[in-house]
C-alpha positions as CSV (number, residue, x, y, z in Angstrom):
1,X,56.1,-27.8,-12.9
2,X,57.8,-27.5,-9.4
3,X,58.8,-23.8,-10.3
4,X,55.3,-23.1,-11.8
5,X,53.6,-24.1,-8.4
6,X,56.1,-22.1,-6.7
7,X,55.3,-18.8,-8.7
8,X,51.2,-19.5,-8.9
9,X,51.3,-19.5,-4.8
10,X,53.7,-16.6,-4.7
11,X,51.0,-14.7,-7.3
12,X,48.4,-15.9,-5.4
13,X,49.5,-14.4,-1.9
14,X,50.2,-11.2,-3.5
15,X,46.8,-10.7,-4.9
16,X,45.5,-11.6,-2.0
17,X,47.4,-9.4,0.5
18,X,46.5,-6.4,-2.3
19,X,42.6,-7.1,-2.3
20,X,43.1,-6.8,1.8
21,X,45.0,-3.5,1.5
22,X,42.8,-2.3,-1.3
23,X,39.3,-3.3,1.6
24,X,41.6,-1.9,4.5
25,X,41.9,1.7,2.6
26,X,38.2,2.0,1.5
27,X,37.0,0.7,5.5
28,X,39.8,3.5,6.3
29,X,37.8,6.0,3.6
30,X,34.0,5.3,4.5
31,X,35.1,5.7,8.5
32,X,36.4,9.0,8.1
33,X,33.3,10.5,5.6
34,X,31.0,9.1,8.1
35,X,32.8,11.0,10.9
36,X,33.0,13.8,9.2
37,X,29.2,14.2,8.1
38,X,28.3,13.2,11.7
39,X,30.6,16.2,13.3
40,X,29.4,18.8,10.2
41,X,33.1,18.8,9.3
42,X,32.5,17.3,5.5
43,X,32.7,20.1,2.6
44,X,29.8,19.9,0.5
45,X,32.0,18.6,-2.5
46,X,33.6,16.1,-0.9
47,X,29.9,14.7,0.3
48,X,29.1,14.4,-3.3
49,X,31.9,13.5,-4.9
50,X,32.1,10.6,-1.9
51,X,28.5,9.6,-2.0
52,X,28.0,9.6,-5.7
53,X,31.1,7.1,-5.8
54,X,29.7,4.3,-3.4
55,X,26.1,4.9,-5.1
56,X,24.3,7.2,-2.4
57,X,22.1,9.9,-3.4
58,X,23.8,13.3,-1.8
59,X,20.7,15.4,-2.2
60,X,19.2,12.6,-0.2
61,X,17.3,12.7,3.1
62,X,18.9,10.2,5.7
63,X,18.2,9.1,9.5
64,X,21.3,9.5,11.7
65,X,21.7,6.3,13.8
66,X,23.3,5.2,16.8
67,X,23.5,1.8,18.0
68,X,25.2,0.0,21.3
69,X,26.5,-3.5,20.7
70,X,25.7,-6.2,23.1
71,X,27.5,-9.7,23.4
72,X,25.5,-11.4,21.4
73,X,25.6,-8.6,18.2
74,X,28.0,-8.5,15.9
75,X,29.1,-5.5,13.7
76,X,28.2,-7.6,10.6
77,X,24.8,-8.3,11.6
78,X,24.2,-4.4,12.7
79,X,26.0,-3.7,9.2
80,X,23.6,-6.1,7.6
81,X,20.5,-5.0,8.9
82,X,20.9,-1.6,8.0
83,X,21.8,-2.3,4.6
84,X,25.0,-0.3,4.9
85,X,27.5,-3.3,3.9
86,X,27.1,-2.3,0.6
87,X,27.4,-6.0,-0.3
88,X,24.0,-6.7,-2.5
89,X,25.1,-3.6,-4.2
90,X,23.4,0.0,-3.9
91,X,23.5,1.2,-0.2
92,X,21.5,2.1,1.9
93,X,23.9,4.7,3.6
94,X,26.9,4.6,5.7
95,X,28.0,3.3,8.8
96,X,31.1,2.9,11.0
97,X,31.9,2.1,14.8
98,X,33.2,5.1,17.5
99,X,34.1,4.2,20.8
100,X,32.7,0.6,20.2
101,X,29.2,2.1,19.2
102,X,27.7,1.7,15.4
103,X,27.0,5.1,14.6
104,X,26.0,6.2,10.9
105,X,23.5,7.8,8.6
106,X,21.0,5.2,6.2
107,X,17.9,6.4,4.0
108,X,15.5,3.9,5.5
109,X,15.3,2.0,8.6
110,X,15.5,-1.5,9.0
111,X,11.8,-3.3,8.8
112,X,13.3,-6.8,10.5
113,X,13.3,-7.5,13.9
114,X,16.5,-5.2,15.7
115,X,18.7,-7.0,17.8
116,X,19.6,-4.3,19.6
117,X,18.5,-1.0,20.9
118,X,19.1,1.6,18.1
119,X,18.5,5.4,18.9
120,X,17.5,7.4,15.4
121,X,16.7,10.6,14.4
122,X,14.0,12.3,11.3
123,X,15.0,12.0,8.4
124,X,17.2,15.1,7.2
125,X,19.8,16.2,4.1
126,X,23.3,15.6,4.7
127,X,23.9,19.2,5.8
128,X,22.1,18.5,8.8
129,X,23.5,15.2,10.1
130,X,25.3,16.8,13.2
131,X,22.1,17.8,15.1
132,X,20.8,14.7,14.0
133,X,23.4,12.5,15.1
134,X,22.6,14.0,18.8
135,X,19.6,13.5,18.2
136,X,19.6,9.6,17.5
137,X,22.2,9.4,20.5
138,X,19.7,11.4,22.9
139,X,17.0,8.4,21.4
140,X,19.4,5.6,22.5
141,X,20.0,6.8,25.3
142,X,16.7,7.5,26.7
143,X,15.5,4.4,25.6
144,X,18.5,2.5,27.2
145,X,17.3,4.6,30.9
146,X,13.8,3.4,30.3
147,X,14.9,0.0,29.7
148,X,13.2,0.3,26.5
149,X,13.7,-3.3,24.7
150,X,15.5,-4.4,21.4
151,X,14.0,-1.9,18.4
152,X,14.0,1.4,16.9
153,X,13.6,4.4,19.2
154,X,13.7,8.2,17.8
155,X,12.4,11.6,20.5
156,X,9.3,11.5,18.8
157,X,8.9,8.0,20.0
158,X,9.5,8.3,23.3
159,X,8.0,12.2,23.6
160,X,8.3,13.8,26.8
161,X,10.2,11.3,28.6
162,X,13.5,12.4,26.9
163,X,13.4,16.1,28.4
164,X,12.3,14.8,31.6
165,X,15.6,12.4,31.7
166,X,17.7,15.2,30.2
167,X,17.4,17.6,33.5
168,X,18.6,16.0,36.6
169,X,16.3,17.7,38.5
170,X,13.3,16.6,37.2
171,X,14.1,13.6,36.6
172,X,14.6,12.9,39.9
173,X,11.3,14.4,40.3
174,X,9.7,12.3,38.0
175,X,11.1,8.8,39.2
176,X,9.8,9.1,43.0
177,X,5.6,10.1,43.9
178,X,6.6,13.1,45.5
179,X,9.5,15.7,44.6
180,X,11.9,16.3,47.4
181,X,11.4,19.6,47.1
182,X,7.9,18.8,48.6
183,X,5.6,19.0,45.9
184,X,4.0,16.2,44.1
């Protein structure tokens, strides 16, 4: 009986040191294809063969999004909100964390209150998730300058104030009554 304890624990931590290999290569997988589509560097087969295998549609029409974390947000709860955890079963897209931001692509945005400010773009087919990922990071952080609050921000959103903070100049301009250049 000794013996059979002694083999059932051994089994045991073997399985369980495969399963966490097994979740470490398919985080490893789903990191890379994200990067990829967000830098326009994924071939159009391996989008569909990819997709189609974790149950997203690749003729689909996704928002680009691009989230900072604060102290009191987790990765999980980001991962949860956007449905991207895959963990009730069909996705709803893909996401993964650069330079310790949560950037990623999902089919719908969340409808539950955000606990964070989350910059997205339109909605677009995979082939176009570069320009969109800029896009969703130009949102974020325009909304992060106007000390927008927690939510979901795309340009369309916040209009011209995205143009006026992307040149120095007149942004300057903009934040003061009257232009040092003298004219209000």
């Amino acid at each position: 009986m000794k013996w059979t304890d002694v083999a059932m624990l051994a089994i045991v931590a073997g399985h369980r040191q495969g399963e966490l290999a097994r979740a470490r290569e398919l985080q490893h997988v789903q990191t890379n294809l994200v990067r990829r589509l967000l830098a326009g560097a994924a071939t159009p087969g391996e989008v569909r063969t990819a997709l189609t295998a974790l149950g997203l549609d690749p003729d689909g029409h996704f928002h680009a999004v691009h989230a900072r974390l604060d102290a009191d947000t987790t990765i999980e709860t980001l991962e949860r909100l956007l449905d991207v955890d895959g963990r009730f079963g069909r996705r709803n897209g893909l996401a993964t964390i650069v330079d310790g931001e949560l950037v990623g692509f999902v089919a719908s945005l969340p409808r539950a209150a955000v606990p964070v400010v989350i910059g997205v773009s339109e909605p677009v087919p995979l082939t176009e998730l570069k320009d969109a990922a800029a896009r969703a990071r130009r949102a974020l952080d325009t909304a992060q300058a106007l000390g927008a609050g927690r939510g979901v921000y795309d340009l369309a959103t916040l209009g011209l104030q995205a143009a006026v903070l992307a040149d120095a100049a007149v942004g300057a301009c903009w934040s003061i009554a009257t232009c040092a250049c003298g004219t209000a």
